[in-house]
C-alpha positions, 0 to 999 in steps of 0.5 A: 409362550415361554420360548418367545418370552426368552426370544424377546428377551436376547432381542432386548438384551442385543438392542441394549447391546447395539445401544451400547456399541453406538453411544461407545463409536460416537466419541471415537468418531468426535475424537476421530474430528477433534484430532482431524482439525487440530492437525489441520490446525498444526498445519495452518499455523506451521505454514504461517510461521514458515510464511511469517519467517520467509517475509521477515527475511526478504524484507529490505531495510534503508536508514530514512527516519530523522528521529525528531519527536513523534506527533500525534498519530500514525504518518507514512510517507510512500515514495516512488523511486527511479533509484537503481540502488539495490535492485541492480544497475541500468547505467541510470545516474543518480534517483528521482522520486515520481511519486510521493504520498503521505498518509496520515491516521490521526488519532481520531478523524478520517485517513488522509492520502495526500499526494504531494506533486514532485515539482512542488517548491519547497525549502530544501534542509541545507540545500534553500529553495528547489522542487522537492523531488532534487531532496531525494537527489541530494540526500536520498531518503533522510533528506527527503524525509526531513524536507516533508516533516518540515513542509508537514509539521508531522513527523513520519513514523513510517517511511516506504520506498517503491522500486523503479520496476515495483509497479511493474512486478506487482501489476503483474503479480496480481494479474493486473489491473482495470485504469481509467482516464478518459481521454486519448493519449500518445506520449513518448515520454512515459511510452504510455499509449491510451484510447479513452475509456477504462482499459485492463493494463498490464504492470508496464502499461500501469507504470507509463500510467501513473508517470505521464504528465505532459500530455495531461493538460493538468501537468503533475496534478492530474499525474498524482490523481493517476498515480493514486488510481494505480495504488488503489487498483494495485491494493484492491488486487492485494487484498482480494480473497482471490489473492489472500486465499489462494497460496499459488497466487500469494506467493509470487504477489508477497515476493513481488511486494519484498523485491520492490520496496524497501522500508525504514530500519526496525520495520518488520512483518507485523509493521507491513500488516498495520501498514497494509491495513493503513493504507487499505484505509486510506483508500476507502470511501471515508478518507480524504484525498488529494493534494495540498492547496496549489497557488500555481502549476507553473510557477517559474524560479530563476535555476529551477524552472517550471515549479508547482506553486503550494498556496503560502496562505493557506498550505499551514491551516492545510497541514493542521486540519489533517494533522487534527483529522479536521476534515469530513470523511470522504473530502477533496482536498487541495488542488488549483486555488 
């Protein structure tokens, strides 16, 4: 009895005894986890910096703003250039904007995206009456930007200059991009060949895309429609987890953004991240789209030629409700009068 007694005993004492041994490996191994992911966290956060540092550098830098008082609000103006000027010679003369958009955020109300037709006939500071595209000719981005600030009555706090190949490369980058336009096209302008429907398109079939206009019997009306078909698929494939998560995807889709657009001077890392989240804004469901009210498509100046007409009795009220944020989530906007 007694010898049992001792044996139940030492049994006890090597239960305690592992107890003991167990509670002293628990923390080891909490520690073991806690170093663990505060290392992966070093790493983390050693390769944001390093990526933060690589976009800071490549970051291409154009004197654009006006600096005349700022209006309420947030207002950037994204500019599509045939401008050769920093991204190497084709032996192409002079520049030309395809595209221009202005997004404003007011301080409250929806987003607007608004596209304003490169044949607009607008008052150019300096130059009278011409479209607004020859601005970007005559002056290059400052005088673009004060002729739009004039059209406007907002000031833009942030300017955005797409490269002639910057929708090529980033179609590309993100590995393209689904377009839609429903009916068959050839058009030996713009190249673009289209049958009806939505198609998968590559960076140069999204670039004669969003550039054809003759064939379209809405001119550059529809042109701006399919030009803000191609921004919004472009930033869908930016923003997809398939691209943000996957840094052998980001890479070349961040280097192909930095090669093709330049920005207004002071524009950092951080400016392109509230930019982005502008523009994903802009893009969604709440936002107000379209162009500004349109007299005419057609409106014929003596030395100018076929010109698109803004309505003279109602383009100011336009310009105010966006600037106040006045219209519903989610409107049309614009167009034909």
């Amino acid at each position: 009895m007694g010898t049992r007694g001792t044996g139940g005993t030492r049994g006890g004492a090597g239960g305690a005894g592992r107890t003991q041994q167990v509670r002293r490996q628990a923390p080891r191994k909490r520690h073991r986890i806690r170093n663990a992911l505060l290392a992966l966290l070093s790493v983390v956060i050693l390769v944001l910096a390093a990526f933060w540092w690589w976009v800071e550098g490549r970051i291409t830098h154009v004197d654009a703003l006006s600096g005349v008082p700022g209006t309420p609000g947030q207002t950037y103006l994204i500019v599509g250039s045939d401008s050769r000027e920093g991204w190497g010679d084709d032996g192409t003369v002079g520049a030309r904007t395809d595209t221009i958009m202005l997004i404003h955020q007011p301080e409250s109300g929806p987003t607007a995206l608004i596209s304003i037709p490169r044949d607009s006939y607008v008052e150019i500071p300096g130059y009278g009456g011409n479209k607004i595209n020859a601005a970007f000719a005559y002056g290059g981005p400052q005088l673009l930007v004060q002729t739009v600030e004039n059209l406007s009555g907002l000031t833009i706090d942030r300017y955005v200059e797409v490269g002639f190949l910057g929708v090529t490369g980033m179609v590309d980058a993100v590995g393209g991009v689904e377009l839609c336009y429903d009916a068959d096209v050839n058009d030996p302008y713009s190249t673009l060949v289209w049958e009806a429907g939505c198609h998968q398109a590559n960076g140069s079939t999204a670039l004669a895309f969003s550039r054809m206009r003759y064939a379209d019997p809405l001119g550059d009306i529809g042109r701006t429609a399919r030009q803000q078909q191609v921004v919004s698929a472009v930033a869908d494939g930016v923003m997809s987890p398939s691209t943000l998560l996957n840094p052998t995807k980001l890479v070349p889709v961040a280097s192909a953004g930095l090669d093709s657009f330049r920005v207004n001077d002071g524009t950092g890392a951080f400016d392109l991240v509230r930019m982005a989240m502008v523009v994903n804004d802009a893009r969604g469901p709440d936002a107000v789209t379209g162009t500004p009210p349109i007299a005419s498509i057609n409106h014929r100046v003596e030395g100018v030629g076929s010109t698109v007409l803004l309505d003279p009795d109602t383009i100011g009220e336009f310009w105010r409700t966006i600037a106040d944020g006045g219209y519903a989530p989610g409107t049309q906007v614009g167009g034909i009068s």
